[in-house]
C-alpha positions in Angstrom: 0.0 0.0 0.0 1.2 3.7 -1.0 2.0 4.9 2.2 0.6 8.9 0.4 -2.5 7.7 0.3 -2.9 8.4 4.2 -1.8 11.7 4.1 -5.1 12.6 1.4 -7.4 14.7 2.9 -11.2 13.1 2.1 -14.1 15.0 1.6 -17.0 12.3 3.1 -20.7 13.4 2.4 -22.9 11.5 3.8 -21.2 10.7 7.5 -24.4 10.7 9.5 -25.5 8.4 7.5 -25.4 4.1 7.7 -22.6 3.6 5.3 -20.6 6.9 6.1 -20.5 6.5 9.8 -18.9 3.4 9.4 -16.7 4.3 6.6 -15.8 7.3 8.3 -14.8 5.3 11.6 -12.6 2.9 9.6 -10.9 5.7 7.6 -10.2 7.7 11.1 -8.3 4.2 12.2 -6.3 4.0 9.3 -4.8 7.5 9.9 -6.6 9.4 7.0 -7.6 13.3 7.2 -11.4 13.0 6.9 -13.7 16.2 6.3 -17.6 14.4 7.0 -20.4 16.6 5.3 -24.0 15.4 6.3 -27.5 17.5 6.3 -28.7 15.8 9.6 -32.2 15.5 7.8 -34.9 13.9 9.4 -35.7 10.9 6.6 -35.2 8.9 9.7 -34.9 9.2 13.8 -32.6 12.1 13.6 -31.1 11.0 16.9 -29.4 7.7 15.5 -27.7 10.1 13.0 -26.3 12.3 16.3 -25.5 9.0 18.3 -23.4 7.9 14.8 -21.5 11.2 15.2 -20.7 11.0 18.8 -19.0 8.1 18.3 -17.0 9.9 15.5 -16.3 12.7 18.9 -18.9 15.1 17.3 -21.8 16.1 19.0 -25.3 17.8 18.7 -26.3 21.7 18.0 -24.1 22.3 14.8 -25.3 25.2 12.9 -25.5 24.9 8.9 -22.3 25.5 7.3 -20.0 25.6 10.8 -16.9 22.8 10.6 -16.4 21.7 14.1 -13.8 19.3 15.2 -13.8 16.0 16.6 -12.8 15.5 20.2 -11.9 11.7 19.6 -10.2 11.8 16.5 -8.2 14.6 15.4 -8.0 13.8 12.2 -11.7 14.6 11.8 -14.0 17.5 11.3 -17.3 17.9 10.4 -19.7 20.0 8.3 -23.7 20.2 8.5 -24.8 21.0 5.0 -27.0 19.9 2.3 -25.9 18.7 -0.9 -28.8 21.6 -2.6 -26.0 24.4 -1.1 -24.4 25.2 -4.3 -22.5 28.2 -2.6 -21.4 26.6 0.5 -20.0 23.0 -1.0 -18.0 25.7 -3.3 -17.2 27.3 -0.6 -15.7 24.1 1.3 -14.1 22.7 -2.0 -12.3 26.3 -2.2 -11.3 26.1 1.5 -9.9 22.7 2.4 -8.2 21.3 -1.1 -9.7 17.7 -1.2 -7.7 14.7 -3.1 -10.5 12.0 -2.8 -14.2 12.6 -2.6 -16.4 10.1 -1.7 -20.3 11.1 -2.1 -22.7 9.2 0.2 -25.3 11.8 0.8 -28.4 11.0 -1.2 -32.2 10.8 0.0 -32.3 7.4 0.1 -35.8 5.0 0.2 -37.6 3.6 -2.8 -40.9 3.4 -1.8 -40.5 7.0 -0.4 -39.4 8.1 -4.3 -43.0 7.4 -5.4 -44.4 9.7 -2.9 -42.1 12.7 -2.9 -40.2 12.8 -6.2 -39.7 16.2 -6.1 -37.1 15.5 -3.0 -35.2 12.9 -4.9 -34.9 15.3 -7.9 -33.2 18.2 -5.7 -31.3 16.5 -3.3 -29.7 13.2 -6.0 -29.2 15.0 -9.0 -29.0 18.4 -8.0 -27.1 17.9 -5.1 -24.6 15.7 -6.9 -24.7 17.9 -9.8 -23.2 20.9 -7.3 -20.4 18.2 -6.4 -19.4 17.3 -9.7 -19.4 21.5 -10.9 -17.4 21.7 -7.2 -14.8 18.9 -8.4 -14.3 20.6 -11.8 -13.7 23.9 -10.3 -11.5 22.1 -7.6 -9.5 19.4 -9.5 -9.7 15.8 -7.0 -8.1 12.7 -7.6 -11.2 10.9 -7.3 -14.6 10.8 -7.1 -16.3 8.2 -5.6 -20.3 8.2 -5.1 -23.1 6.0 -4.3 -25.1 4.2 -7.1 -27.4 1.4 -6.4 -28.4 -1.8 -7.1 -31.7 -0.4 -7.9 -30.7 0.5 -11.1 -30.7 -2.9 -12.5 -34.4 -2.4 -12.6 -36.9 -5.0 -15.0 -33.5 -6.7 -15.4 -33.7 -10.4 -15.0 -30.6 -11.6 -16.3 -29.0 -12.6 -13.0 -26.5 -12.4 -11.6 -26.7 -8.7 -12.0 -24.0 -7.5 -14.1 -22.2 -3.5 -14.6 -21.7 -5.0 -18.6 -25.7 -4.9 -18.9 -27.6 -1.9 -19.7 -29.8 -0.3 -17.1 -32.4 1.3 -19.0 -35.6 0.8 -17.2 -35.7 1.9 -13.5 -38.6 0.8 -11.9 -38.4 4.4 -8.9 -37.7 7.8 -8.6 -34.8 6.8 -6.4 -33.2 4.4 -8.9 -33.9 6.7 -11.5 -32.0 9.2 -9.6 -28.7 7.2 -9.6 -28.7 6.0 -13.1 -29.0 9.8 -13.5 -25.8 10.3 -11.4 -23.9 7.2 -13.6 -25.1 9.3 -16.7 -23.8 12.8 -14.9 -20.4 11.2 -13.7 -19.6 10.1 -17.1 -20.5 13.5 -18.8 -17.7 14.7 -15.9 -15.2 12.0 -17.0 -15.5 12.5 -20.3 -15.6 16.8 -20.5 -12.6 17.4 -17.8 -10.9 14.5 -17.1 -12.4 13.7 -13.6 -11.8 10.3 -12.7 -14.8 8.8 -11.4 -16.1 5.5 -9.6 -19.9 4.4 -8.9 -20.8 2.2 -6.5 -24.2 0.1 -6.6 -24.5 -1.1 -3.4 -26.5 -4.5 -2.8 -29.0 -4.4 0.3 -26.5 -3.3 2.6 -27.3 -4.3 6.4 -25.7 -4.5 9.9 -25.3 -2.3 13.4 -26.0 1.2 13.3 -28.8 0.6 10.5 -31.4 2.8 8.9 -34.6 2.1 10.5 -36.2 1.9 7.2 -34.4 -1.1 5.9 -35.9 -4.8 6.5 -34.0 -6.0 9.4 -34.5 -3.0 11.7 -38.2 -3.4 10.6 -38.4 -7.3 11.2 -36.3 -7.2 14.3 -38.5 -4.1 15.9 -41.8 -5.8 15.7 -40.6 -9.3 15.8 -39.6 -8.1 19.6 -42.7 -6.2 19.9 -44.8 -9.2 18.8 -46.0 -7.1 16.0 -46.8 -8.1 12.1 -44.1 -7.6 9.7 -45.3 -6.9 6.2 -44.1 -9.5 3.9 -44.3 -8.1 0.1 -44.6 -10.6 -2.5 -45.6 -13.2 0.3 -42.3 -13.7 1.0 -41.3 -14.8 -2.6 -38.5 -12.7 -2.8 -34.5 -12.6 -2.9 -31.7 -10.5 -1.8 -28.0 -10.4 -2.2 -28.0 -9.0 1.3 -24.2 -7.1 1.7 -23.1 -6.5 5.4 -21.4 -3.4 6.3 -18.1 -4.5 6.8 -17.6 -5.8 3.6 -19.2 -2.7 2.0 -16.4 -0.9 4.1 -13.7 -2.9 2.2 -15.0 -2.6 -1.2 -14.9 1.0 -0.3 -11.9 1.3 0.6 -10.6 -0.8 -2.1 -12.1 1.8 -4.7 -10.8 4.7 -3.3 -7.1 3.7 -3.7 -7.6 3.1 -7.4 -9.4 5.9 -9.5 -10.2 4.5 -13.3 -7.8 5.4 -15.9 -9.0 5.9 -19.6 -9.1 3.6 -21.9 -8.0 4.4 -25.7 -8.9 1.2 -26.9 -12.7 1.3 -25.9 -15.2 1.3 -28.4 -19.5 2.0 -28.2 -19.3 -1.2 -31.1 -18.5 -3.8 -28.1 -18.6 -1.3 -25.2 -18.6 -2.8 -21.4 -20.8 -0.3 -19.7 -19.3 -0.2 -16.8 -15.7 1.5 -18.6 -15.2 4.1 -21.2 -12.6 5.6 -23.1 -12.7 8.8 -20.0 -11.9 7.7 -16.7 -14.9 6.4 -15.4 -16.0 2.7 -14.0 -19.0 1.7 -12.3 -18.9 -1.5 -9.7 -21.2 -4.1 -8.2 -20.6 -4.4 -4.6 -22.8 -7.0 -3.2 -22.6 -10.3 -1.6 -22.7 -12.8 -4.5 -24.5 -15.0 -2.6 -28.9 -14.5 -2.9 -30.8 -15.4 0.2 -34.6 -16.5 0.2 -36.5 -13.5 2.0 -38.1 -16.3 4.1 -34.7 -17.8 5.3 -33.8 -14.3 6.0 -36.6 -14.1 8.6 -36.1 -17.5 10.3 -32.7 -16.3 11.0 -33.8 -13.0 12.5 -36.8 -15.3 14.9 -33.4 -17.7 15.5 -31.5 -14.8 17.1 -34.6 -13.2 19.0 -35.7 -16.5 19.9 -39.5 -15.5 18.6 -41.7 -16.3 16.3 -42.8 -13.5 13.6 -46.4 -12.9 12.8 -46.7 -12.5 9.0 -48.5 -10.2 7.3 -48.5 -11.5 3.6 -48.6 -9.2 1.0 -48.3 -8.5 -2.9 -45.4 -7.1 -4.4 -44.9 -3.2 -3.8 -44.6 -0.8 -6.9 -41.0 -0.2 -7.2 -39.8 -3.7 -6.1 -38.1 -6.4 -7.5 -38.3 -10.1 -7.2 -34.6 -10.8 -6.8 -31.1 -9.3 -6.4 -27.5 -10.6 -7.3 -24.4 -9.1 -7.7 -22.0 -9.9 -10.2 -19.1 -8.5 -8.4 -16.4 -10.4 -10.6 -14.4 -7.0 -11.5 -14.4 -5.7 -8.2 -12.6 -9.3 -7.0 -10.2 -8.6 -9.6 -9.3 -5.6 -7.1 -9.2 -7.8 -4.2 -12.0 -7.3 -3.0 -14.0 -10.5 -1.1 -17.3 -10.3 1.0 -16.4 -12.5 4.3 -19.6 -12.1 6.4 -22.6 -14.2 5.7 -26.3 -13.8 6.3 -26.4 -15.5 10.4 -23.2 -13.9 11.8 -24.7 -10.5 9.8 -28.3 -10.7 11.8 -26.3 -12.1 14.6 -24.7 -8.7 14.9 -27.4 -6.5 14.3 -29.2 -8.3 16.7 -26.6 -7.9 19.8 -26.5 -4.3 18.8 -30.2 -3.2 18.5 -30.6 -5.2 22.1 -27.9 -3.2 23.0 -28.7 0.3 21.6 -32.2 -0.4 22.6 -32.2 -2.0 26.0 
């Protein structure tokens, strides 16, 4: 490992959040200079999102736009600010010089896409619009942001793979990233900005959004409440835990995309181009039956769920799995399967919950 690459200093939106909380923390224990940028919204229990930060030595009150430091690692400041504050990310970019940039700030939630697509529209492409025009103006090494495995869409060509085309998104949300694929490319291609896109594959573990089907199932499962099961329970996911999207992270990170001369639209892999742009899988490889997936969770709470069976929800699909076979050519190799994953979650939400 280039022993530079620790003294980059990393611009990470997104650090209240599930995935940047955890990034963050493993970034600040390798020794990197980390700048964390999040809004603090209130998609979700804002208080979570504090009780991330304090563990980063950041704590509650912040005013918009102030950069306070951490008292635990002082490597570490942090920024409250919305990706919609054109002025103020230009601002920040001007200010503090960042090498690497890695974008997890989005308004995140499929179902919630259908309702309020107005939110998706400012925040996802707007927002990440204002950090693309903010990495022009501010040359970075790399660019790193969050896709989805949403994207994949009325796909059904599994395993999931960055070589097929992702025309037909199926949600505002997933909609939204393919836009930021399309935008990161048009960045690539125009000034040179080497950029990486991650589609993420149900991502779960401690510290999770409260949204996501395991906080769900494990919440009322304790409660003795239904959990609604959509599709009635037909269903498949390449469920990823967080310590292996951590890796693939950081594996990305430390090696931006270089242009290739010799690629061509006539047999084009869409994940490349000729500008210096790639798009990765980073998933699990390994589908598990929604069903299993909730006898696992009733194994570790020691309860029985109550079933509510339902049809599929607009926006859904029946199955996810990732093709991840470039991103192993990086080194990169999910180790955590489904039972230790729920078994963690589990010990934490008793935990953070008792």
């Amino acid at each position: 490992m280039d022993k530079k690459l620790f003294s980059l200093k990393i611009l990470l939106t997104g650090a209240a959040g599930f995935i940047g909380f955890h990034l963050a923390e493993c970034l600040l224990k390798e020794g990197y200079e980390v700048v964390g940028f999040d809004a603090v919204n209130d998609y979700y229990e804002p208080g979570l999102k504090w009780n991330r930060l304090k563990i980063l030595g950041v704590y509650e009150n912040i005013v918009d736009g102030e950069l306070v430091h951490s008292v635990i690692y002082p490597s570490f400041r942090f920024i409250r600010m919305k990706l919609e504050d054109e002025e103020g990310i230009m601002r920040l970019f001007e200010r503090e010089h960042f090498d690497i940039v890695v974008n997890l700030a989005a308004q995140a939630g499929v179902g919630h896409s259908i309702k309020f697509p107005h939110t998706y529209v400012k925040s996802n492409i707007a927002g990440f619009l204002n950090i693309l025009e903010a990495c022009r103006s501010h040359p970075v090494k790399h660019l790193v942001y969050a896709s989805s495995s949403s994207v994949y869409g009325l796909n059904t060509q599994l395993p999931f793979s960055t070589a097929q085309r992702v025309d037909h998104p199926i949600s505002m949300y997933a909609a939204s990233k393919k836009s930021n694929e399309l935008m990161a490319h048009t960045y690539s291609h125009l000034f040179g900005i080497p950029t990486t896109g991650l589609r993420f594959f149900s991502v779960y573990g401690p510290w999770g959004r409260p949204d996501m089907a395991l906080f769900l199932f494990t919440k009322a499962i304790k409660k003795g409440e239904p959990i609604d099961v959509f599709n009635n329970g037909n269903m498949e996911r390449d469920f990823t835990y967080i310590s292996d999207i951590v890796d693939g992270i950081n594996i990305v990170m430390k090696n931006p995309p270089q242009p290739d001369d010799k690629w061509q639209t006539e047999t084009a892999d869409m994940a490349s181009s000729s500008a210096p742009y790639r798009v990765f899988n980073i998933g699990n490889n390994q589908p598990v039956k929604l069903m299993s997936f909730i006898e696992e969770i009733e194994n570790q709470l020691d309860k029985k769920a109550v079933l509510n069976l339902l049809p599929m929800q607009p926006g859904d699909v029946l199955a996810t799995f990732s093709d991840i076979s470039p991103l192993q050519k990086l080194g990169f190799q999910p180790k955590i399967d489904y039972k230790k994953g729920i078994f963690e979650f589990v010990k934490w939400y008793n935990s953070y919950y008792q």
